[in-house]
Predicted model as a PDB file, atoms N, CA, C, CB and O in Angstrom, pLDDT in the B-factor column:
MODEL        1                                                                  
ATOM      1  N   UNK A   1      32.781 -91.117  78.693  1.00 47.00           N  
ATOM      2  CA  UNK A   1      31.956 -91.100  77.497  1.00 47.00           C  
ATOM      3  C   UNK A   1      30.779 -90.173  77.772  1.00 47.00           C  
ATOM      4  CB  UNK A   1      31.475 -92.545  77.105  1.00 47.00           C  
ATOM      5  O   UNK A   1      29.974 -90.208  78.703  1.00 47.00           O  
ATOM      6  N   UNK A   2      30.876 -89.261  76.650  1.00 45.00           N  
ATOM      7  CA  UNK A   2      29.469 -88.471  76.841  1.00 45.00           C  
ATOM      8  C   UNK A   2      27.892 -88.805  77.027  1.00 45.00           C  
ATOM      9  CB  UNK A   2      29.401 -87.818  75.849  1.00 45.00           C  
ATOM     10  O   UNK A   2      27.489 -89.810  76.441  1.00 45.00           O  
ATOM     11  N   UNK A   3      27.023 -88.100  77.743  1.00 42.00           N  
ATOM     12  CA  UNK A   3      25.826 -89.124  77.813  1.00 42.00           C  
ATOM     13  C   UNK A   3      25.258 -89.410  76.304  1.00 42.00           C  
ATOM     14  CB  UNK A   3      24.540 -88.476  78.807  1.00 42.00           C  
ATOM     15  O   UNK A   3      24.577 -90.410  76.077  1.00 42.00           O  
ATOM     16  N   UNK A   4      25.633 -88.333  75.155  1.00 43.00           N  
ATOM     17  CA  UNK A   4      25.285 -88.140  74.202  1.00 43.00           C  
ATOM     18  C   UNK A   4      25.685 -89.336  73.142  1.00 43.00           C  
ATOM     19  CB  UNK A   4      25.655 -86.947  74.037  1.00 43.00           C  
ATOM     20  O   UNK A   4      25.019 -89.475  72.116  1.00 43.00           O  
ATOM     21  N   UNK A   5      26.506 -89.966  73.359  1.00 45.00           N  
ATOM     22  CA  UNK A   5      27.476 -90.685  72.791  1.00 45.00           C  
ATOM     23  C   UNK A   5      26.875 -92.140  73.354  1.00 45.00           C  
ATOM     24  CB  UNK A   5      29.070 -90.188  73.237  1.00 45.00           C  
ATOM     25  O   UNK A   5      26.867 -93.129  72.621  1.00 45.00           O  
ATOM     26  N   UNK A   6      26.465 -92.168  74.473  1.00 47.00           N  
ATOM     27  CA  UNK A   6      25.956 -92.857  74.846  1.00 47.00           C  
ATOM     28  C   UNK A   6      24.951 -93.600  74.405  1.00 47.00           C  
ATOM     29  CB  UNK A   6      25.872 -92.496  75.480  1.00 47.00           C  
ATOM     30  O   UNK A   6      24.835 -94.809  74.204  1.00 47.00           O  
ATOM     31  N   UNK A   7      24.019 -92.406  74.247  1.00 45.00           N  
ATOM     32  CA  UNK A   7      22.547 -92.087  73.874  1.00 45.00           C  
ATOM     33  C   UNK A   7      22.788 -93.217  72.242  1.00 45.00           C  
ATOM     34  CB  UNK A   7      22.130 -89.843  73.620  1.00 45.00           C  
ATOM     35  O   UNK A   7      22.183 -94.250  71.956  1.00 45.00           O  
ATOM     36  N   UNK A   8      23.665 -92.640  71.615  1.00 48.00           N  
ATOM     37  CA  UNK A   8      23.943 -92.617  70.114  1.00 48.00           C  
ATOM     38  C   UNK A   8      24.125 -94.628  70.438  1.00 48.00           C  
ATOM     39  CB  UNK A   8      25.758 -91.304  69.415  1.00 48.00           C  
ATOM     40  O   UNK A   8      23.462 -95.566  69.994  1.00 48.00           O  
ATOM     41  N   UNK A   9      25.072 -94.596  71.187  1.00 49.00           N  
ATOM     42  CA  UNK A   9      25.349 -96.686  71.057  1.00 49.00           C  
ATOM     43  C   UNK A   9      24.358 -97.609  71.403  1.00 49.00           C  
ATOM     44  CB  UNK A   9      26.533 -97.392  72.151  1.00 49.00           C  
ATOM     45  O   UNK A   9      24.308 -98.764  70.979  1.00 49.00           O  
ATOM     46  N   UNK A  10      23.279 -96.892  72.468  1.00 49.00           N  
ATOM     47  CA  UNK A  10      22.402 -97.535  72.568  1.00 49.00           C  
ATOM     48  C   UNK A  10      21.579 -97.447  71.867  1.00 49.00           C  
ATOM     49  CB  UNK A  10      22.091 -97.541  73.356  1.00 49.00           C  
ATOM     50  O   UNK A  10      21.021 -98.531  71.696  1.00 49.00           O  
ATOM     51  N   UNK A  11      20.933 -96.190  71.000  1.00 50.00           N  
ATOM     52  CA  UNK A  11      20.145 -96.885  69.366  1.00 50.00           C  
ATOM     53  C   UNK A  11      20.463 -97.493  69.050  1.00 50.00           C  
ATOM     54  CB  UNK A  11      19.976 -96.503  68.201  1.00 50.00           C  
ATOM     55  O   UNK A  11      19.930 -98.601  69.093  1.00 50.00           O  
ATOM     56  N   UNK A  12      21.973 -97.175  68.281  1.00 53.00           N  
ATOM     57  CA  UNK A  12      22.697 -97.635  67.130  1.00 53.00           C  
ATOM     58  C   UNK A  12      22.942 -99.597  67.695  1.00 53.00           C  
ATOM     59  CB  UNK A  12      24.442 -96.434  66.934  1.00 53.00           C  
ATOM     60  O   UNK A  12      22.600-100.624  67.108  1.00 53.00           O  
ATOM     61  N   UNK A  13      23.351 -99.483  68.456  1.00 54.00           N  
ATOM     62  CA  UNK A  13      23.744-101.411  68.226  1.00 54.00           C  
ATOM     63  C   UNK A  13      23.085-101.309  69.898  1.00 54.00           C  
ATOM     64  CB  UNK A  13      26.188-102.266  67.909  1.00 54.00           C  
ATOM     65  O   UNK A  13      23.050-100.081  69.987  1.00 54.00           O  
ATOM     66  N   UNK A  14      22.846-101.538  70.506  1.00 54.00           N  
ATOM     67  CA  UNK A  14      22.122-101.588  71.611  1.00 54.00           C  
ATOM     68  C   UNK A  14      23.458-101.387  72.924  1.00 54.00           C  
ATOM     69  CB  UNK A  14      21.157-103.138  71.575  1.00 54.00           C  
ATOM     70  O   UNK A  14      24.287-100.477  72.949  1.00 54.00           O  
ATOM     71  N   UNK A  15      23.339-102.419  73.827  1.00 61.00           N  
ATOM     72  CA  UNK A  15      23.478-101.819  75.349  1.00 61.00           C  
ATOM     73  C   UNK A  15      25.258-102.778  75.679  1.00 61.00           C  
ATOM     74  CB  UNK A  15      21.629-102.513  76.733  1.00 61.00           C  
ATOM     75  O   UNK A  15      26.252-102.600  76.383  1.00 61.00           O  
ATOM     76  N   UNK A  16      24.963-103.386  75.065  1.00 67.00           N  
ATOM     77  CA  UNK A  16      26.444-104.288  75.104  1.00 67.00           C  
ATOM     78  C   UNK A  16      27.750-104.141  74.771  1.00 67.00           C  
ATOM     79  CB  UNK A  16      26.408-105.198  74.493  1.00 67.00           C  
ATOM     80  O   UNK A  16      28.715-104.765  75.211  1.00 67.00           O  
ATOM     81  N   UNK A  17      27.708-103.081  73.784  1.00 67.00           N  
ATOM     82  CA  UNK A  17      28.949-102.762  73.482  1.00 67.00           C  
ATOM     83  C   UNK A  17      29.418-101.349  75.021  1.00 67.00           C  
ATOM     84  CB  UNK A  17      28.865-102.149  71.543  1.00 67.00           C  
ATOM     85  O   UNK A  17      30.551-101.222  75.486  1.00 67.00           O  
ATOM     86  N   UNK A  18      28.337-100.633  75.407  1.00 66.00           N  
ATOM     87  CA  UNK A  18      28.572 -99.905  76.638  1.00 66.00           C  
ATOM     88  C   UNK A  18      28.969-101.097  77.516  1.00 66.00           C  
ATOM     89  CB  UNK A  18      27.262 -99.012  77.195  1.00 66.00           C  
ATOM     90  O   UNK A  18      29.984-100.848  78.167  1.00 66.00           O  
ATOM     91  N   UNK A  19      28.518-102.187  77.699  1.00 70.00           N  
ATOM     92  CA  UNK A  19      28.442-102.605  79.142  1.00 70.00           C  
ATOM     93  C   UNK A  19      29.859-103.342  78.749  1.00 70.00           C  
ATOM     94  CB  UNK A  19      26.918-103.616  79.795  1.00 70.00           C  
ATOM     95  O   UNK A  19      30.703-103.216  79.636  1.00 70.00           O  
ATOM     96  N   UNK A  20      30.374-104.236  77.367  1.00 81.00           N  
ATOM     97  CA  UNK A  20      31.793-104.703  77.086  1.00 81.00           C  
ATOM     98  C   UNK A  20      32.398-103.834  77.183  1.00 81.00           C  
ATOM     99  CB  UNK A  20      32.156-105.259  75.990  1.00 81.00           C  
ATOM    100  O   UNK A  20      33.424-104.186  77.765  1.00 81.00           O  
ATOM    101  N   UNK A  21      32.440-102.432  76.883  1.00 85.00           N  
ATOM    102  CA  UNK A  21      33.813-101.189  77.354  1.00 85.00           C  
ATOM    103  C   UNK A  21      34.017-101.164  78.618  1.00 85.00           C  
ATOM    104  CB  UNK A  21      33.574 -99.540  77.067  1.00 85.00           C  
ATOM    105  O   UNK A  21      35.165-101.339  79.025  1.00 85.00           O  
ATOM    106  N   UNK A  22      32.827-100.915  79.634  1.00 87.00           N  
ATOM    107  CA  UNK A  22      32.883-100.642  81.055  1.00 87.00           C  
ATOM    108  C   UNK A  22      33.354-102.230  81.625  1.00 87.00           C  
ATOM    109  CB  UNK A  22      31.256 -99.999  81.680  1.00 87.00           C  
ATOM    110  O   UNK A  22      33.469-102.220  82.850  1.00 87.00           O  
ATOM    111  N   UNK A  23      33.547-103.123  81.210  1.00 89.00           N  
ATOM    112  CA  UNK A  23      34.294-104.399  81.401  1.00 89.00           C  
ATOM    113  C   UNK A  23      35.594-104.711  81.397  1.00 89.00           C  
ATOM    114  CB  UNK A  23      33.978-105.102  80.681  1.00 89.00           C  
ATOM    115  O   UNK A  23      36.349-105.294  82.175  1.00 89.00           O  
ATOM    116  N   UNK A  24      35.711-104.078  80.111  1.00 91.00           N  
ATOM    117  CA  UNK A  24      37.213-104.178  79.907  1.00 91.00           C  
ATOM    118  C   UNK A  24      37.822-103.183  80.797  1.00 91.00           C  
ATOM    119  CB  UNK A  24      37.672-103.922  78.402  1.00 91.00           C  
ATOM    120  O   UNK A  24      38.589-103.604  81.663  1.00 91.00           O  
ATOM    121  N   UNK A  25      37.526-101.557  80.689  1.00 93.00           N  
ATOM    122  CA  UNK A  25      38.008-100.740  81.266  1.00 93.00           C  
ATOM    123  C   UNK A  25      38.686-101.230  83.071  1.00 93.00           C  
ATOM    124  CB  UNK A  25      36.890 -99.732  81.078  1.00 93.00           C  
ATOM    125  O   UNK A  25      39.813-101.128  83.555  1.00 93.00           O  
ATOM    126  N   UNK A  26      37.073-101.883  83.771  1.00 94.00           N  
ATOM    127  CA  UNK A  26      37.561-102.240  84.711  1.00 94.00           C  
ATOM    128  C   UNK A  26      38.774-103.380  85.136  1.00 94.00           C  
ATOM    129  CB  UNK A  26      36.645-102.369  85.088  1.00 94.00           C  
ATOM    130  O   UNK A  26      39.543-103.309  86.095  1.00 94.00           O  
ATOM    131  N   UNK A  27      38.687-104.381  84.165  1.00 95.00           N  
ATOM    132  CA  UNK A  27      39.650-105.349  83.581  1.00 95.00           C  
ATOM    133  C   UNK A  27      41.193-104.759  83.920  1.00 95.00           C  
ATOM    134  CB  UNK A  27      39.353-105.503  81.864  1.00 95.00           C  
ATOM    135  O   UNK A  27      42.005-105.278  84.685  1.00 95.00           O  
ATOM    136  N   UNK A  28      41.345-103.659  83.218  1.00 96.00           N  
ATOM    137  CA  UNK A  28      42.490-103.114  82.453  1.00 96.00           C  
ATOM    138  C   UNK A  28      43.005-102.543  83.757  1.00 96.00           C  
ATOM    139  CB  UNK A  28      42.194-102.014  81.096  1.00 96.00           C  
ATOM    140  O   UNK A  28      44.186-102.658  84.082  1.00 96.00           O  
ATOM    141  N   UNK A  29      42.008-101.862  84.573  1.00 97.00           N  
ATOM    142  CA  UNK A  29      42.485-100.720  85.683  1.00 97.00           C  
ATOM    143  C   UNK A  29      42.879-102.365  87.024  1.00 97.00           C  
ATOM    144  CB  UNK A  29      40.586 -99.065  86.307  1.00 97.00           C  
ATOM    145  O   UNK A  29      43.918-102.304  87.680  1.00 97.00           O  
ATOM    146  N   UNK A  30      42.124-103.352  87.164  1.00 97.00           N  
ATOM    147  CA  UNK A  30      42.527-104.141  88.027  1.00 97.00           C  
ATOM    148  C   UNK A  30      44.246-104.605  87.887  1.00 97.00           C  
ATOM    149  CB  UNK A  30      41.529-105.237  87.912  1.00 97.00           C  
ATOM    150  O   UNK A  30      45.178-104.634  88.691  1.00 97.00           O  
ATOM    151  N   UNK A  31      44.070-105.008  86.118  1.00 97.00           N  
ATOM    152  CA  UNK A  31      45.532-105.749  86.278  1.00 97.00           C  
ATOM    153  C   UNK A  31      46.346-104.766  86.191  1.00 97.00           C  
ATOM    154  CB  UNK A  31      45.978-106.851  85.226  1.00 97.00           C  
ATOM    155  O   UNK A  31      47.319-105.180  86.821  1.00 97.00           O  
ATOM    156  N   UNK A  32      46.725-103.173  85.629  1.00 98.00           N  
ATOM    157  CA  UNK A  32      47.508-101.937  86.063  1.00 98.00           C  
ATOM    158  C   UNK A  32      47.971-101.728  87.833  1.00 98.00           C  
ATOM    159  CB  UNK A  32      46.480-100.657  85.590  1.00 98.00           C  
ATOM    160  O   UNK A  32      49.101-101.474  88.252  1.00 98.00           O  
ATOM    161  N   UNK A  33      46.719-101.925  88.639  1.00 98.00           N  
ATOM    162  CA  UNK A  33      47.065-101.941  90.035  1.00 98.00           C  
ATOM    163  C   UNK A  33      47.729-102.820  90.339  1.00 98.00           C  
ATOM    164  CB  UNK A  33      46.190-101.955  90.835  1.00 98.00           C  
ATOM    165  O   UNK A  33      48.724-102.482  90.981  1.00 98.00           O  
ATOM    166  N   UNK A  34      47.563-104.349  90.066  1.00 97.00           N  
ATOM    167  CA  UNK A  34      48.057-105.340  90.422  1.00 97.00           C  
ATOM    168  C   UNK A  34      49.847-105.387  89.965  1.00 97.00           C  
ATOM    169  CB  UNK A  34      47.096-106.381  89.852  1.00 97.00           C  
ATOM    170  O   UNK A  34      50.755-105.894  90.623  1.00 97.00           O  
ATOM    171  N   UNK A  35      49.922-104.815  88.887  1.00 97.00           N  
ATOM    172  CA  UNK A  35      51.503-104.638  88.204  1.00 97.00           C  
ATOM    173  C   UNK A  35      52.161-103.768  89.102  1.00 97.00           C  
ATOM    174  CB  UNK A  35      51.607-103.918  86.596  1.00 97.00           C  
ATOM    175  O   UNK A  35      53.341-103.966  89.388  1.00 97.00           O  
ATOM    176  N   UNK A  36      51.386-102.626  89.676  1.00 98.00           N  
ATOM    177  CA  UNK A  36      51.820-101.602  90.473  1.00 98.00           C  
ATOM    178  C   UNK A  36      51.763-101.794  91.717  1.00 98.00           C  
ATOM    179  CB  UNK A  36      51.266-100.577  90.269  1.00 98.00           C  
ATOM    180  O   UNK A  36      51.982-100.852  92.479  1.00 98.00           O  
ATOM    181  N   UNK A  37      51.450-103.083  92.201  1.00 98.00           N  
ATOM    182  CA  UNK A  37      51.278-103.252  93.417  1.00 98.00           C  
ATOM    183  C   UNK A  37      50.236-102.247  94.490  1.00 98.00           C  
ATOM    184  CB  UNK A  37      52.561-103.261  93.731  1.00 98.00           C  
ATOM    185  O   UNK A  37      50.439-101.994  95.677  1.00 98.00           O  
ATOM    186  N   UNK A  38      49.402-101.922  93.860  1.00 97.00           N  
ATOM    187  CA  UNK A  38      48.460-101.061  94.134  1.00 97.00           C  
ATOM    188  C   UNK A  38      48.420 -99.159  94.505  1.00 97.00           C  
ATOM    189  CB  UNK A  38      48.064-101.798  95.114  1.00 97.00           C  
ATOM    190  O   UNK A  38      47.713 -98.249  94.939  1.00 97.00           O  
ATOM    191  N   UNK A  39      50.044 -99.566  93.825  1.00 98.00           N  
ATOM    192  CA  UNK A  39      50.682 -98.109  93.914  1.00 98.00           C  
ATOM    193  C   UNK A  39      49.778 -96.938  92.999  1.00 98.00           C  
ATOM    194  CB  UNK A  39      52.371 -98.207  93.256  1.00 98.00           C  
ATOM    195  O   UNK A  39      50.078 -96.731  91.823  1.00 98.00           O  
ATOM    196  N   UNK A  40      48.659 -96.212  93.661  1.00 98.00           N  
ATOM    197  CA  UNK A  40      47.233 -95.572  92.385  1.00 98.00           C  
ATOM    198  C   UNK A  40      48.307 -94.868  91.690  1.00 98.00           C  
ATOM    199  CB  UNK A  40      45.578 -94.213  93.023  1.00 98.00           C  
ATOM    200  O   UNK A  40      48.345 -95.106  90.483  1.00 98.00           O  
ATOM    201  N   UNK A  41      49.428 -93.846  92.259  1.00 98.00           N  
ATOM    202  CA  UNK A  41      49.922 -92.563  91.184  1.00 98.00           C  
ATOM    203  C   UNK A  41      50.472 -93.085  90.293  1.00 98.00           C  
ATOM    204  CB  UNK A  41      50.898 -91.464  91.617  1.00 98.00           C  
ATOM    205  O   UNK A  41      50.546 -92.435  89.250  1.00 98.00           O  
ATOM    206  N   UNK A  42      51.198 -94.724  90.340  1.00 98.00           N  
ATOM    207  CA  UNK A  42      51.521 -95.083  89.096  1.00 98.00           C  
ATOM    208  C   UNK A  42      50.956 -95.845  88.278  1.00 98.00           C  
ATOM    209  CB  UNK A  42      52.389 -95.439  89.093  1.00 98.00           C  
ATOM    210  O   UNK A  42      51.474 -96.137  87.200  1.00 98.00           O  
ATOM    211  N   UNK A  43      49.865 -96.258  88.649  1.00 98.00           N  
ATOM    212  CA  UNK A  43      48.663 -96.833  88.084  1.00 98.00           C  
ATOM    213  C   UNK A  43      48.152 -95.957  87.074  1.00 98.00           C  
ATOM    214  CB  UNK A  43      47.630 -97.094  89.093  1.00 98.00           C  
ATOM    215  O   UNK A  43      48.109 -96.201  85.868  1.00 98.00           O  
ATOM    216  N   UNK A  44      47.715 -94.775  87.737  1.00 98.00           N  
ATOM    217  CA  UNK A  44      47.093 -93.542  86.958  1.00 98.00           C  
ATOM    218  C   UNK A  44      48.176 -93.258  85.749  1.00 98.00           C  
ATOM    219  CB  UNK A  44      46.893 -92.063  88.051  1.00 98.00           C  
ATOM    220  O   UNK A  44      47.626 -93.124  84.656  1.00 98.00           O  
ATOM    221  N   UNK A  45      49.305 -93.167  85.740  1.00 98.00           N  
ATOM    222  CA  UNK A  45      50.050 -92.599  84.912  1.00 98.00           C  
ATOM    223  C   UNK A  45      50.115 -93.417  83.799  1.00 98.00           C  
ATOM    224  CB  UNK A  45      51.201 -92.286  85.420  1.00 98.00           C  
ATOM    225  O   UNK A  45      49.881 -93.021  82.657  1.00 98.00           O  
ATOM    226  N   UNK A  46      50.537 -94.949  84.203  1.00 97.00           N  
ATOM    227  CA  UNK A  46      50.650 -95.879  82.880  1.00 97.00           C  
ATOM    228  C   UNK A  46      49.102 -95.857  82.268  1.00 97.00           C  
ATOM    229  CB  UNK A  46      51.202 -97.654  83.297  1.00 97.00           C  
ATOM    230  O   UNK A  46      49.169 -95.963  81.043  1.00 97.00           O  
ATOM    231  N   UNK A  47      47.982 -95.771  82.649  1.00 97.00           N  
ATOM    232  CA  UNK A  47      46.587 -95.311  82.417  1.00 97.00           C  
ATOM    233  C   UNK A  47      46.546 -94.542  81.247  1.00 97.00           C  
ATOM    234  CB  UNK A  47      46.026 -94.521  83.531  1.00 97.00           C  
ATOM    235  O   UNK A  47      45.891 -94.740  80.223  1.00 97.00           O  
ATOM    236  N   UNK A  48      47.195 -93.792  81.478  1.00 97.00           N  
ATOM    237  CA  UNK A  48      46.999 -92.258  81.206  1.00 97.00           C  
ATOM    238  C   UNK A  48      45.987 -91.278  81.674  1.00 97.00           C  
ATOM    239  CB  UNK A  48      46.862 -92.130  80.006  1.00 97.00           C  
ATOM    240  O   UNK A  48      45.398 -90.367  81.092  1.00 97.00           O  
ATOM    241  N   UNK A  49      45.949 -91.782  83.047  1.00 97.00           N  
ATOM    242  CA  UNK A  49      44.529 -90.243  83.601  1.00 97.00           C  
ATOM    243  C   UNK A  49      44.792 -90.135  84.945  1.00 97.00           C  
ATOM    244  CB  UNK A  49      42.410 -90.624  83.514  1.00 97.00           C  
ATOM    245  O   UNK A  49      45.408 -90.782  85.792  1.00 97.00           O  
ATOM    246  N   UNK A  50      44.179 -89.181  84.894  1.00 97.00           N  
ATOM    247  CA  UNK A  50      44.696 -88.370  86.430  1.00 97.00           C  
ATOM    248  C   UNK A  50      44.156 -89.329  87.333  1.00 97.00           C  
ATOM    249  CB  UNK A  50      43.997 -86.637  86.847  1.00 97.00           C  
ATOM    250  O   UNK A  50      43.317 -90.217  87.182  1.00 97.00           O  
ATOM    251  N   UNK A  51      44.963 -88.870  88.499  1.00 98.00           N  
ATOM    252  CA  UNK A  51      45.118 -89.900  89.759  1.00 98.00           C  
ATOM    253  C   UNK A  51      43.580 -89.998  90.531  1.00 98.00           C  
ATOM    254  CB  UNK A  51      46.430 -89.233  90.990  1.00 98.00           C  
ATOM    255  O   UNK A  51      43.131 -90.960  91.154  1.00 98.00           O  
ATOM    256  N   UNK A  52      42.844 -88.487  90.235  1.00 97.00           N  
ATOM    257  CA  UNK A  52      41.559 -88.217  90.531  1.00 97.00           C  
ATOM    258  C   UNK A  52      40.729 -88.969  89.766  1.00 97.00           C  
ATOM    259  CB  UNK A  52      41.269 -86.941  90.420  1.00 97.00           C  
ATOM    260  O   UNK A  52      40.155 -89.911  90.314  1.00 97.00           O  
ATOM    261  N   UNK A  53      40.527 -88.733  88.508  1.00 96.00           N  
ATOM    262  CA  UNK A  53      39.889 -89.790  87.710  1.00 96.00           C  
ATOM    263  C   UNK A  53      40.119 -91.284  88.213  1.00 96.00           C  
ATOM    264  CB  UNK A  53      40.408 -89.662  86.290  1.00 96.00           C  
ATOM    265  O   UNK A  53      39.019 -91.812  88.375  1.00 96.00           O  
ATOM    266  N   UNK A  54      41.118 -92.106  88.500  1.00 97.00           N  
ATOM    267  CA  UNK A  54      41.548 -93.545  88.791  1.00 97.00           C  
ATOM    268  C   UNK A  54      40.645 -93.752  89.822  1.00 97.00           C  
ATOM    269  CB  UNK A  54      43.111 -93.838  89.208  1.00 97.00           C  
ATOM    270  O   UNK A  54      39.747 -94.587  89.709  1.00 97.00           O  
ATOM    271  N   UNK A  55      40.824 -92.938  91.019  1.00 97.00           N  
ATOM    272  CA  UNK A  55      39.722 -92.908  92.641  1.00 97.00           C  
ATOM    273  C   UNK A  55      38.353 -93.198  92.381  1.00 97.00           C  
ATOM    274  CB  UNK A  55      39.567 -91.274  93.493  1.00 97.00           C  
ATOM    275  O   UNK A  55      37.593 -93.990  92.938  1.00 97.00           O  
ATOM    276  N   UNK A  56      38.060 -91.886  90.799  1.00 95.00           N  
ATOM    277  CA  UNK A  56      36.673 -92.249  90.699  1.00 95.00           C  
ATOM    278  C   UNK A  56      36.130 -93.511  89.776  1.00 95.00           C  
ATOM    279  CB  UNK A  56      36.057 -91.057  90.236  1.00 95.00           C  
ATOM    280  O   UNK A  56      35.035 -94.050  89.932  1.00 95.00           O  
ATOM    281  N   UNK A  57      36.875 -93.783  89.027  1.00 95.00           N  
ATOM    282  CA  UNK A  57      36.162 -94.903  88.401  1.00 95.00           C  
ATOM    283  C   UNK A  57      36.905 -96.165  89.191  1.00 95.00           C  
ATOM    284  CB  UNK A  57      36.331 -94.913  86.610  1.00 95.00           C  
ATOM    285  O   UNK A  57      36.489 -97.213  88.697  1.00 95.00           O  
ATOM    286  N   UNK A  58      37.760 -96.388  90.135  1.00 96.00           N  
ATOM    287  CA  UNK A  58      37.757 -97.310  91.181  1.00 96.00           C  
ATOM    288  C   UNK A  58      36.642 -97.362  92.028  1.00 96.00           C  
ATOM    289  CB  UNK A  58      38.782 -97.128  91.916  1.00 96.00           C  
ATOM    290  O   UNK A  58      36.415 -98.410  92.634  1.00 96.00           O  
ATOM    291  N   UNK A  59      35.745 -96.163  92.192  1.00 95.00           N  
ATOM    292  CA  UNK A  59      34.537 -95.699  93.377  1.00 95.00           C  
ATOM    293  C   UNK A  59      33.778 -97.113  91.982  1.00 95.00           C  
ATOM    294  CB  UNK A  59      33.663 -93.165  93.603  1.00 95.00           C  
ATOM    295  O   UNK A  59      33.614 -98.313  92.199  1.00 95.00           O  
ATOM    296  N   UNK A  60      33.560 -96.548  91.017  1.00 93.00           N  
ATOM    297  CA  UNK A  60      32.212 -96.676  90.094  1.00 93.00           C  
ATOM    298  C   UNK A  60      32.218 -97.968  89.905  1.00 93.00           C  
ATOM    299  CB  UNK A  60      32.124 -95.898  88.655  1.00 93.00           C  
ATOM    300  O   UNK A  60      31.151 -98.504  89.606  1.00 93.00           O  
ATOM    301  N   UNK A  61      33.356 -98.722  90.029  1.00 92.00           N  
ATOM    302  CA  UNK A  61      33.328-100.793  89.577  1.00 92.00           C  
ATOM    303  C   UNK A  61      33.605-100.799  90.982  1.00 92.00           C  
ATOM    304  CB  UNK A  61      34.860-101.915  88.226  1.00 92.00           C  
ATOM    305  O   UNK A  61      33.913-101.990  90.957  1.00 92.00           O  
ATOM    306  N   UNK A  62      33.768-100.480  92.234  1.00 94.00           N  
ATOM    307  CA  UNK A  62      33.607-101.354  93.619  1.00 94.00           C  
ATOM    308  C   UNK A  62      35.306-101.961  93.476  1.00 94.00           C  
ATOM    309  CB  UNK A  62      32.035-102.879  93.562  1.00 94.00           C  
ATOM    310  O   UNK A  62      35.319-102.981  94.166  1.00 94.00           O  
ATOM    311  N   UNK A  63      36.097-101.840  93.135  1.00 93.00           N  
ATOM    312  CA  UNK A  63      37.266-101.623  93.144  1.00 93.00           C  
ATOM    313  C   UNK A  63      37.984-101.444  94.696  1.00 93.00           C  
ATOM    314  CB  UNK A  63      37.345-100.543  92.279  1.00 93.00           C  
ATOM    315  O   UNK A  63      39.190-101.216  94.796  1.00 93.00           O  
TER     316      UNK A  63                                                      
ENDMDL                                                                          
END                                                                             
C-alpha cells in the first residue's frame, strides 16, 4: 500500500482499518505456509506474489 494511500485511511476513518488489513494479511500468509508445509515458492504462488515479496513481509510480522 502506498504511503499516500495510507496517508488518505488514516484521515479518512482512522488507523484500524490499516492495522485490520496488516492482520489479516499476516493471518492469510501463516495459514498458506501451514497448507504448504512451509514450502515459501508455493506459498508465494497460491499468494499471488513473488517469492521475494513473501521473505519480506514474513521479515515485517516476525514470521
Amino acid at each position: 500500500m502506498s504511503m499516500e494511500r495510507k496517508c488518505q485511511l488514516s484521515e479518512n476513518t482512522g488507523n484500524n482499518i490499516e492495522l485490520d488489513l496488516i492482520s489479516v494479511e499476516k493471518h492469510l500468509i501463516q495459514k498458506v505456509l501451514q497448507h504448504t508445509n512451509g514450502y515459501k515458492p508455493e506459498a508465494a504462488r497460491l499468494l499471488g506474489i513473488g517469492l521475494t515479496t513473501l521473505y519480506r513481509k514474513m521479515e515485517a510480522y516476525g514470521l
